[in-house]
C-alpha positions in Angstrom: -216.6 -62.0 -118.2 -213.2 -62.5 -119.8 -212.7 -58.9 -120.0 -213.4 -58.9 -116.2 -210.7 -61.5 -115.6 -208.0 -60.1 -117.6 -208.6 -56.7 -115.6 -208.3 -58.3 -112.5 -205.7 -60.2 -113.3 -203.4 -56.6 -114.3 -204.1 -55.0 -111.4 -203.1 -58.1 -109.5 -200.1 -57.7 -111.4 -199.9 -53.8 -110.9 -200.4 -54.6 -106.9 -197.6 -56.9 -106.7 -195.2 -54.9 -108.3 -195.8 -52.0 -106.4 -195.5 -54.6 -103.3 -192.7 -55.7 -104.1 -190.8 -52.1 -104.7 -189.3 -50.5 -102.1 -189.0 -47.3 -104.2 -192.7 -46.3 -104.9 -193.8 -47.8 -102.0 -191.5 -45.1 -100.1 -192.6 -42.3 -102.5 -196.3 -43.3 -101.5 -195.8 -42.9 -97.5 -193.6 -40.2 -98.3 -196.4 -38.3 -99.6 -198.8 -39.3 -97.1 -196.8 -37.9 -94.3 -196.0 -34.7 -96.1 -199.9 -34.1 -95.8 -199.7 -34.9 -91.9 -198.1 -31.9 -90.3 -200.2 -29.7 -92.9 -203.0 -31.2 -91.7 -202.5 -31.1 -88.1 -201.2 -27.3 -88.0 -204.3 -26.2 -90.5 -206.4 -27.7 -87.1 -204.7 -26.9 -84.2 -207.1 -24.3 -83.1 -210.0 -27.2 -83.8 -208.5 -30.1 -82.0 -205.9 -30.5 -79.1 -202.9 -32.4 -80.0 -204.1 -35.1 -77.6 -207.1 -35.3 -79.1 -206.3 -35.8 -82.7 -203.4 -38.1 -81.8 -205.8 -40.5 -79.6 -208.5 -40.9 -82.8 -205.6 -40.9 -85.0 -204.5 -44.5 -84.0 -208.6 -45.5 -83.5 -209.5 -44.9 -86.6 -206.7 -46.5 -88.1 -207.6 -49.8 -85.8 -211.1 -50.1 -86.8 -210.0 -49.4 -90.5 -207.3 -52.3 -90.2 -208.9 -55.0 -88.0 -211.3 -56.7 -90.0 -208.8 -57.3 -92.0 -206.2 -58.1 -89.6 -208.8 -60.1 -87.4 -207.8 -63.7 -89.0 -204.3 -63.1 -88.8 -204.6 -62.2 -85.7 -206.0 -65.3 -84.1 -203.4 -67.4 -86.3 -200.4 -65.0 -84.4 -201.5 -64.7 -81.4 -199.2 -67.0 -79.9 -196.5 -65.5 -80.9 -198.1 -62.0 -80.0 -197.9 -63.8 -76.3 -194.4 -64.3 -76.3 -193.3 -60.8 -77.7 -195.8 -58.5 -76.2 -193.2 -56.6 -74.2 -191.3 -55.5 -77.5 -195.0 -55.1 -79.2 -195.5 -52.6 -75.9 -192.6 -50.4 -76.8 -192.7 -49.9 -80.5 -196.5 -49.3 -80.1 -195.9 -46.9 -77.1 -192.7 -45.0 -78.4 -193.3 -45.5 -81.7 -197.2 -44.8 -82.7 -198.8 -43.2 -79.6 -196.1 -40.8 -78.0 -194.7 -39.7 -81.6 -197.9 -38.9 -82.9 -198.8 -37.0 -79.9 -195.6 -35.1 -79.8 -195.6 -34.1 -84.2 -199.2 -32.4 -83.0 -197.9 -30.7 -80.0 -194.9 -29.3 -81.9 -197.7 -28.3 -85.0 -198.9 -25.8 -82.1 -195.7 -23.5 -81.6 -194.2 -24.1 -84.9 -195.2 -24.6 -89.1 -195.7 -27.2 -90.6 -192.6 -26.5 -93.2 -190.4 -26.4 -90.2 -191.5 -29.7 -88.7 -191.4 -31.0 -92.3 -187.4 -29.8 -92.8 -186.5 -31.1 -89.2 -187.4 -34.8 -90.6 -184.0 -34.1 -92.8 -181.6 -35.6 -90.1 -183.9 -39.2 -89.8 -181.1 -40.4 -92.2 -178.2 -39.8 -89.6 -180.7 -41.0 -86.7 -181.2 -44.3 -89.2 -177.4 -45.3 -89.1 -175.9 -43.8 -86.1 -179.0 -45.6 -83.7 -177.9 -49.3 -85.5 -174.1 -48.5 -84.9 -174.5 -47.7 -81.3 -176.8 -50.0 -80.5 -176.5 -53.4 -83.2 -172.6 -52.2 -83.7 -173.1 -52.1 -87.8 -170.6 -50.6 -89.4 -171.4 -47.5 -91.4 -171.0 -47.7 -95.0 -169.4 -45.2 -97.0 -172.2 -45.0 -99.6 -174.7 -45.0 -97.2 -173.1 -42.2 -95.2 -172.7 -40.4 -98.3 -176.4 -40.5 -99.2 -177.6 -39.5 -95.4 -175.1 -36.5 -95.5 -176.0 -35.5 -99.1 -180.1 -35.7 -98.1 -179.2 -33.6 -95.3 -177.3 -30.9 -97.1 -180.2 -31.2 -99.4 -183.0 -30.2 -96.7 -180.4 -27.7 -94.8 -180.2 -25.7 -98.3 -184.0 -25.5 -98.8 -184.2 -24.6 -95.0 -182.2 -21.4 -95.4 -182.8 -20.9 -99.2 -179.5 -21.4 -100.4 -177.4 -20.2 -97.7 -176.2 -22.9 -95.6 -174.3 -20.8 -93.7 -176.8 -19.0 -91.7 -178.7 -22.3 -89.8 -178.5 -21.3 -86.6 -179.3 -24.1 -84.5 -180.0 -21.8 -81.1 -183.0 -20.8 -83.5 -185.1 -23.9 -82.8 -188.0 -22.8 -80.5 -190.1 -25.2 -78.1 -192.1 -26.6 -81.0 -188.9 -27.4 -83.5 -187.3 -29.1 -80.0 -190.7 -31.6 -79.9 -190.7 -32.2 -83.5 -186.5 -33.3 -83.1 -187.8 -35.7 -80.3 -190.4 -37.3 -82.4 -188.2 -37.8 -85.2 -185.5 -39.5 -82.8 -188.2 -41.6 -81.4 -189.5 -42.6 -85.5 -186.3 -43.3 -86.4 -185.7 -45.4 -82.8 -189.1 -47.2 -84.1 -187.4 -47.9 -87.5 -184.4 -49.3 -86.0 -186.1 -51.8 -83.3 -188.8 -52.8 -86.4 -186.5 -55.4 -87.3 -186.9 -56.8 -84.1 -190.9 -57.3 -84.7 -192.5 -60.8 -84.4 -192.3 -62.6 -87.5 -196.1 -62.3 -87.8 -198.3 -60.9 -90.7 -198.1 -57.4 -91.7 -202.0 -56.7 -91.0 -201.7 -58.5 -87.6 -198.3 -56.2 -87.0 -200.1 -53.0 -88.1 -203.5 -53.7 -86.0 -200.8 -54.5 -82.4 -199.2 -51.2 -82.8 -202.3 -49.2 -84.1 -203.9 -50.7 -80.6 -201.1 -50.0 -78.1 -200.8 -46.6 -79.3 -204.6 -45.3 -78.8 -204.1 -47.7 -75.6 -201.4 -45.5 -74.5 -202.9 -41.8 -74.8 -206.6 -43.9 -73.7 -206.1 -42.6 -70.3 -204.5 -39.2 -70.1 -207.0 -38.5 -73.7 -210.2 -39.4 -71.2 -208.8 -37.9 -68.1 -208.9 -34.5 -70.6 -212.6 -35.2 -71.6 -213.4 -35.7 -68.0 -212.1 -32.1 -67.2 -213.7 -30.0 -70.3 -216.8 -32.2 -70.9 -217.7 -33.9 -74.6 -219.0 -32.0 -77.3 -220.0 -32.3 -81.2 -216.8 -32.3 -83.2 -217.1 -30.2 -86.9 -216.8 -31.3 -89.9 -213.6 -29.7 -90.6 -212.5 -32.2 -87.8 -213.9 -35.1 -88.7 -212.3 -34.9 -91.7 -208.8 -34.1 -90.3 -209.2 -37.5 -88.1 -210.1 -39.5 -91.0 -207.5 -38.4 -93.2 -204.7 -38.5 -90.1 -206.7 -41.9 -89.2 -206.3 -43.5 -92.6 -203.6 -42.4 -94.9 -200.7 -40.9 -92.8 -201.1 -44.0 -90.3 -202.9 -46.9 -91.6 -201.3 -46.7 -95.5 -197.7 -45.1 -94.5 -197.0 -47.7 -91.5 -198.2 -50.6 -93.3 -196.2 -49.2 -96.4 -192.9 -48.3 -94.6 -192.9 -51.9 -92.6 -192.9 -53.1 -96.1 -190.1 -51.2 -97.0 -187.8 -52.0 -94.1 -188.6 -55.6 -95.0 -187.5 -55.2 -98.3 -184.5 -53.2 -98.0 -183.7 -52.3 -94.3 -184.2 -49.5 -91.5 -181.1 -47.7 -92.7 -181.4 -47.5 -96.4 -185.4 -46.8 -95.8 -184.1 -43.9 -93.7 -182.5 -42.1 -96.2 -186.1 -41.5 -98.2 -187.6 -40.1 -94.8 -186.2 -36.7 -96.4 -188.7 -36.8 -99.1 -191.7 -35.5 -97.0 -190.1 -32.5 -97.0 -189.8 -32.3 -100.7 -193.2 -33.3 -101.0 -194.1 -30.9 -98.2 -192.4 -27.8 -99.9 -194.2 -28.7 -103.1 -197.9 -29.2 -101.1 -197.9 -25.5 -99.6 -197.8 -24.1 -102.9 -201.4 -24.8 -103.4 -202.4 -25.1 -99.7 -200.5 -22.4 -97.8 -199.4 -19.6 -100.6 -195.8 -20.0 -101.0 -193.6 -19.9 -103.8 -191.4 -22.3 -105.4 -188.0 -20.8 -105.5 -184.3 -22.0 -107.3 -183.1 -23.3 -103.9 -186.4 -25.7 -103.9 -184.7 -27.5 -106.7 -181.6 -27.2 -106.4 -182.6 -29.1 -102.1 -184.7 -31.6 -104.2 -181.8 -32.4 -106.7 -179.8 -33.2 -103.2 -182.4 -35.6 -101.9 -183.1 -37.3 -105.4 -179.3 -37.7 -105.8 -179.1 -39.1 -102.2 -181.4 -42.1 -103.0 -180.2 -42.8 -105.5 -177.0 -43.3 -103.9 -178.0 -45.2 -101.2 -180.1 -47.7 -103.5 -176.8 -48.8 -104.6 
Protein backbone atom coordinates (compact mmCIF):
# COMPACT_ATOMS: atom_id res chain seq x y z
CA UNK A 1 0.00 0.00 0.00
CA UNK A 2 2.72 2.42 0.90
CA UNK A 3 4.45 1.65 -2.22
CA UNK A 4 1.12 2.54 -3.97
CA UNK A 5 1.08 6.01 -2.19
CA UNK A 6 4.51 7.02 -2.74
CA UNK A 7 3.89 6.22 -6.59
CA UNK A 8 1.10 8.26 -6.68
CA UNK A 9 2.36 10.78 -4.92
CA UNK A 10 5.63 11.14 -7.82
CA UNK A 11 3.51 11.30 -10.48
CA UNK A 12 1.51 13.93 -8.71
CA UNK A 13 4.67 15.57 -8.48
CA UNK A 14 5.78 14.72 -12.12
CA UNK A 15 2.05 16.18 -13.33
CA UNK A 16 2.48 19.39 -11.64
CA UNK A 17 5.76 20.17 -12.83
CA UNK A 18 4.99 19.57 -16.32
CA UNK A 19 1.77 21.86 -15.43
CA UNK A 20 3.46 24.26 -14.41
CA UNK A 21 6.18 24.49 -17.41
CA UNK A 22 5.49 26.41 -20.26
CA UNK A 23 8.41 24.77 -22.09
CA UNK A 24 7.52 21.05 -22.22
CA UNK A 25 4.11 21.76 -22.16
CA UNK A 26 4.82 23.66 -25.66
CA UNK A 27 7.07 20.85 -26.89
CA UNK A 28 4.14 18.42 -26.15
CA UNK A 29 1.37 20.40 -28.50
CA UNK A 30 4.12 21.06 -30.62
CA UNK A 31 4.41 17.53 -31.40
CA UNK A 32 0.84 16.83 -31.47
CA UNK A 33 0.18 19.22 -34.20
CA UNK A 34 3.14 18.22 -36.24
CA UNK A 35 1.18 14.84 -36.52
CA UNK A 36 -2.06 16.82 -37.71
CA UNK A 37 -1.40 17.95 -41.19
CA UNK A 38 0.33 14.43 -41.79
CA UNK A 39 -2.54 12.92 -40.78
CA UNK A 40 -5.12 14.82 -42.55
CA UNK A 41 -3.10 14.79 -46.07
CA UNK A 42 -2.34 10.78 -45.62
CA UNK A 43 -6.62 10.89 -45.69
CA UNK A 44 -7.75 13.29 -47.90
CA UNK A 45 -8.89 10.85 -50.47
CA UNK A 46 -10.85 8.94 -47.36
CA UNK A 47 -12.52 11.90 -45.79
CA UNK A 48 -13.62 15.42 -47.01
CA UNK A 49 -12.06 18.26 -45.18
CA UNK A 50 -15.55 19.10 -43.85
CA UNK A 51 -15.99 15.92 -42.70
CA UNK A 52 -12.96 15.33 -40.67
CA UNK A 53 -12.94 18.87 -39.31
CA UNK A 54 -16.84 18.47 -37.99
CA UNK A 55 -15.85 14.94 -35.92
CA UNK A 56 -12.67 16.52 -35.15
CA UNK A 57 -14.16 18.99 -32.52
CA UNK A 58 -17.01 16.05 -31.55
CA UNK A 59 -14.87 13.77 -30.53
CA UNK A 60 -12.81 16.09 -28.69
CA UNK A 61 -16.24 17.30 -26.79
CA UNK A 62 -17.42 13.99 -25.75
CA UNK A 63 -13.68 13.11 -24.73
CA UNK A 64 -13.58 16.42 -22.56
CA UNK A 65 -17.14 16.87 -21.10
CA UNK A 66 -17.41 14.53 -18.39
CA UNK A 67 -14.77 15.98 -17.18
CA UNK A 68 -15.61 19.52 -17.79
CA UNK A 69 -19.36 18.78 -16.91
CA UNK A 70 -18.91 20.15 -13.05
CA UNK A 71 -17.08 22.97 -14.02
CA UNK A 72 -19.34 23.80 -16.21
CA UNK A 73 -22.38 24.15 -14.15
CA UNK A 74 -20.21 26.12 -11.52
CA UNK A 75 -19.21 28.76 -14.79
CA UNK A 76 -22.03 28.94 -16.30
CA UNK A 77 -22.88 32.24 -15.21
CA UNK A 78 -20.19 33.66 -16.30
CA UNK A 79 -20.39 31.57 -19.68
CA UNK A 80 -23.86 33.88 -19.84
CA UNK A 81 -22.17 37.01 -19.76
CA UNK A 82 -19.32 36.26 -22.25
CA UNK A 83 -20.92 34.05 -24.74
CA UNK A 84 -20.46 36.47 -27.64
CA UNK A 85 -16.47 36.40 -27.23
CA UNK A 86 -16.93 32.47 -26.45
CA UNK A 87 -18.81 32.55 -30.11
CA UNK A 88 -15.90 34.04 -31.89
CA UNK A 89 -12.90 32.24 -30.58
CA UNK A 90 -14.92 28.97 -30.91
CA UNK A 91 -16.03 29.96 -34.45
CA UNK A 92 -12.66 31.58 -35.89
CA UNK A 93 -10.61 29.86 -33.84
CA UNK A 94 -11.59 25.87 -33.57
CA UNK A 95 -14.27 25.28 -36.29
CA UNK A 96 -13.21 27.53 -39.46
CA UNK A 97 -9.31 26.86 -38.79
CA UNK A 98 -9.63 23.33 -38.59
CA UNK A 99 -11.77 23.26 -41.61
CA UNK A 100 -9.48 25.47 -43.60
CA UNK A 101 -5.65 23.28 -42.40
CA UNK A 102 -7.82 20.21 -44.19
CA UNK A 103 -8.88 21.98 -47.13
CA UNK A 104 -5.38 23.29 -47.80
CA UNK A 105 -4.03 19.36 -46.99
CA UNK A 106 -6.01 18.73 -50.42
CA UNK A 107 -3.90 21.00 -52.97
CA UNK A 108 -0.77 21.08 -50.97
CA UNK A 109 1.77 18.60 -48.53
CA UNK A 110 1.73 18.43 -45.44
CA UNK A 111 5.65 19.76 -45.16
CA UNK A 112 4.42 22.86 -46.83
CA UNK A 113 1.52 23.59 -44.56
CA UNK A 114 3.87 22.52 -41.67
CA UNK A 115 6.77 25.36 -42.93
CA UNK A 116 3.95 28.09 -43.51
CA UNK A 117 3.21 27.85 -39.51
CA UNK A 118 6.95 29.68 -39.49
CA UNK A 119 5.48 33.31 -39.61
CA UNK A 120 2.78 32.58 -36.40
CA UNK A 121 5.64 34.39 -34.54
CA UNK A 122 5.31 37.66 -36.54
CA UNK A 123 1.34 37.10 -36.62
CA UNK A 124 1.85 36.73 -32.49
CA UNK A 125 3.27 40.33 -31.98
CA UNK A 126 2.31 42.33 -34.81
CA UNK A 127 -1.76 41.30 -34.07
CA UNK A 128 -1.22 42.61 -30.13
CA UNK A 129 0.60 45.88 -31.47
CA UNK A 130 -2.13 46.82 -33.81
CA UNK A 131 -4.78 45.85 -31.92
CA UNK A 132 -3.77 46.03 -27.77
CA UNK A 133 -0.95 48.87 -28.90
CA UNK A 134 2.03 46.62 -26.99
CA UNK A 135 5.11 47.62 -27.86
CA UNK A 136 7.35 45.17 -29.51
CA UNK A 137 10.33 44.09 -27.65
CA UNK A 138 13.63 43.80 -29.12
CA UNK A 139 14.29 40.34 -27.80
CA UNK A 140 11.10 39.19 -28.74
CA UNK A 141 11.45 40.50 -32.21
CA UNK A 142 14.70 38.99 -32.33
CA UNK A 143 13.47 35.48 -31.54
CA UNK A 144 10.26 35.77 -34.14
CA UNK A 145 12.76 36.89 -36.93
CA UNK A 146 15.43 34.29 -36.02
CA UNK A 147 12.42 31.29 -35.95
CA UNK A 148 11.52 32.57 -39.15
CA UNK A 149 14.83 32.66 -40.89
CA UNK A 150 15.07 29.26 -39.30
CA UNK A 151 11.88 27.66 -41.14
CA UNK A 152 12.71 29.92 -44.47
CA UNK A 153 16.22 28.01 -44.58
CA UNK A 154 14.74 24.46 -44.20
CA UNK A 155 11.95 25.59 -46.75
CA UNK A 156 14.48 26.19 -49.54
CA UNK A 157 17.29 23.92 -48.15
CA UNK A 158 19.74 26.42 -47.43
CA UNK A 159 19.13 28.97 -49.97
CA UNK A 160 17.14 31.64 -48.66
CA UNK A 161 17.38 33.46 -51.62
CA UNK A 162 15.22 31.54 -53.87
CA UNK A 163 11.56 31.75 -51.70
CA UNK A 164 9.56 32.90 -54.07
CA UNK A 165 6.48 34.02 -52.63
CA UNK A 166 4.30 34.06 -56.16
CA UNK A 167 5.01 30.23 -55.64
CA UNK A 168 2.29 29.66 -53.05
CA UNK A 169 -0.60 27.76 -54.74
CA UNK A 170 -4.36 27.76 -53.60
CA UNK A 171 -3.64 25.22 -50.84
CA UNK A 172 -0.39 27.23 -49.28
CA UNK A 173 -2.93 30.56 -49.53
CA UNK A 174 -5.60 28.46 -47.09
CA UNK A 175 -3.02 27.14 -44.87
CA UNK A 176 -1.65 31.29 -44.48
CA UNK A 177 -5.31 32.10 -43.53
CA UNK A 178 -5.65 29.49 -40.92
CA UNK A 179 -2.47 30.35 -39.36
CA UNK A 180 -3.60 34.14 -39.29
CA UNK A 181 -6.87 33.13 -37.89
CA UNK A 182 -4.69 30.58 -34.89
CA UNK A 183 -2.60 33.21 -34.25
CA UNK A 184 -5.85 35.90 -34.10
CA UNK A 185 -7.26 32.98 -31.55
CA UNK A 186 -3.96 33.19 -29.53
CA UNK A 187 -4.07 36.86 -29.27
CA UNK A 188 -8.03 37.33 -28.22
CA UNK A 189 -7.29 33.99 -25.60
CA UNK A 190 -6.41 36.46 -23.17
CA UNK A 191 -9.62 37.84 -23.41
CA UNK A 192 -11.32 34.38 -22.29
CA UNK A 193 -13.66 34.17 -19.16
CA UNK A 194 -11.86 33.64 -16.15
CA UNK A 195 -13.38 30.18 -15.94
CA UNK A 196 -11.72 26.65 -15.59
CA UNK A 197 -9.57 25.35 -18.20
CA UNK A 198 -11.87 22.09 -18.81
CA UNK A 199 -15.05 24.35 -18.85
CA UNK A 200 -12.95 26.75 -21.45
CA UNK A 201 -11.81 23.72 -23.57
CA UNK A 202 -15.43 21.92 -23.62
CA UNK A 203 -17.17 25.92 -24.92
CA UNK A 204 -14.85 26.12 -27.79
CA UNK A 205 -14.71 22.30 -28.65
CA UNK A 206 -18.76 22.88 -28.78
CA UNK A 207 -19.04 26.10 -30.80
CA UNK A 208 -16.70 24.81 -33.29
CA UNK A 209 -18.58 21.37 -34.31
CA UNK A 210 -21.66 23.84 -33.74
CA UNK A 211 -20.37 25.88 -36.39
CA UNK A 212 -19.52 23.33 -39.44
CA UNK A 213 -23.08 21.25 -37.78
CA UNK A 214 -24.98 22.72 -40.49
CA UNK A 215 -23.07 23.13 -43.79
CA UNK A 216 -21.35 19.25 -42.42
CA UNK A 217 -25.23 17.84 -42.50
CA UNK A 218 -26.33 19.80 -45.43
CA UNK A 219 -23.28 17.68 -47.22
CA UNK A 220 -24.63 14.31 -45.81
CA UNK A 221 -28.03 15.25 -47.00
CA UNK A 222 -26.65 15.54 -50.61
CA UNK A 223 -24.31 12.30 -50.86
CA UNK A 224 -26.19 10.07 -48.39
CA UNK A 225 -24.33 8.31 -45.07
CA UNK A 226 -22.26 5.46 -45.36
CA UNK A 227 -19.79 3.06 -43.16
CA UNK A 228 -16.64 5.01 -42.51
CA UNK A 229 -13.16 2.59 -42.59
CA UNK A 230 -11.10 1.91 -40.20
CA UNK A 231 -8.26 3.86 -41.60
CA UNK A 232 -10.87 6.76 -40.84
CA UNK A 233 -11.92 6.06 -37.69
CA UNK A 234 -8.62 6.15 -36.66
CA UNK A 235 -7.67 9.51 -38.31
CA UNK A 236 -10.84 11.06 -36.32
CA UNK A 237 -9.72 9.79 -33.12
CA UNK A 238 -6.33 10.79 -33.34
CA UNK A 239 -7.33 14.46 -34.91
CA UNK A 240 -10.30 14.21 -32.20
CA UNK A 241 -8.01 13.58 -29.19
CA UNK A 242 -4.42 14.60 -29.34
CA UNK A 243 -4.06 17.48 -31.97
CA UNK A 244 -7.39 19.15 -30.34
CA UNK A 245 -8.27 17.97 -27.01
CA UNK A 246 -4.34 17.67 -25.54
CA UNK A 247 -2.75 20.66 -27.78
CA UNK A 248 -5.70 23.29 -26.96
CA UNK A 249 -5.92 22.45 -23.46
CA UNK A 250 -2.02 22.43 -23.43
CA UNK A 251 -1.41 25.69 -25.31
CA UNK A 252 -4.27 27.66 -23.15
CA UNK A 253 -2.00 26.63 -20.39
CA UNK A 254 0.92 28.04 -21.93
CA UNK A 255 -0.52 31.41 -22.83
CA UNK A 256 -1.52 31.52 -19.09
CA UNK A 257 1.77 30.97 -17.98
CA UNK A 258 3.75 33.01 -20.22
CA UNK A 259 1.59 34.97 -22.86
CA UNK A 260 0.23 34.81 -26.50
CA UNK A 261 3.41 36.40 -27.81
CA UNK A 262 6.14 34.59 -26.27
CA UNK A 263 3.95 31.15 -26.75
CA UNK A 264 4.00 32.27 -30.39
CA UNK A 265 7.41 31.98 -31.01
CA UNK A 266 7.37 27.99 -30.22
CA UNK A 267 4.47 27.60 -32.91
CA UNK A 268 7.65 27.06 -35.23
CA UNK A 269 8.48 23.81 -33.68
CA UNK A 270 5.76 21.73 -35.52
CA UNK A 271 7.66 22.24 -38.34
CA UNK A 272 10.83 20.88 -36.76
CA UNK A 273 8.89 18.16 -35.46
CA UNK A 274 7.14 17.79 -38.76
CA UNK A 275 10.45 17.55 -40.86
CA UNK A 276 11.73 14.96 -38.36
CA UNK A 277 8.13 12.79 -38.55
CA UNK A 278 8.29 12.30 -42.55
CA UNK A 279 11.36 10.61 -42.19
CA UNK A 280 9.66 7.46 -41.08
CA UNK A 281 6.21 8.28 -42.36
CA UNK A 282 6.66 9.87 -45.87
CA UNK A 283 10.47 8.74 -47.06
CA UNK A 284 12.44 11.75 -46.87
CA UNK A 285 15.76 12.44 -45.80
CA UNK A 286 17.26 14.38 -43.22
CA UNK A 287 19.64 16.80 -44.80
CA UNK A 288 22.50 19.62 -43.19
CA UNK A 289 19.99 22.38 -43.81
CA UNK A 290 17.44 20.37 -41.42
CA UNK A 291 19.75 21.25 -38.62
CA UNK A 292 21.25 23.94 -39.32
CA UNK A 293 16.69 25.49 -39.62
CA UNK A 294 16.39 23.53 -36.24
CA UNK A 295 19.52 25.25 -34.63
CA UNK A 296 17.53 28.68 -35.79
CA UNK A 297 14.28 27.74 -34.06
CA UNK A 298 16.05 26.21 -30.77
CA UNK A 299 18.13 29.43 -30.59
CA UNK A 300 14.92 31.50 -31.10
CA UNK A 301 13.31 30.12 -27.85
CA UNK A 302 15.61 30.39 -26.17
CA UNK A 303 15.73 33.91 -26.82
CA UNK A 304 12.53 34.79 -26.30
CA UNK A 305 12.32 32.76 -22.86
CA UNK A 306 14.47 35.56 -21.63
Amino acid sequence: MSTLVRRFSAWREVRAAVWSSPTLLLCLASFFWALNPIVGRAARDLISPLSLAFWRWVVAFLFVLPFAWRHIKNDRQTLRESWPGLVLLGFFGVGLFSYLVYSALQYTTATNSLMLQAIMPIMTMVIPAVVFGERLRPLLALGAGLSFAGVVWIVTKGHPFALQLSALNRGDLLAVTAVFLYSAYATFLRKAPAVHHLTLLAILFAIGAASLAIPYFTMLASKGLSLPPAEVVAAVLYVGIFPSLAAYGLFNRSVVLIGSVRAGVYMNLPTVFGVGLAIPLLGEYLSSYHFVGAIMIIAAIAISRR
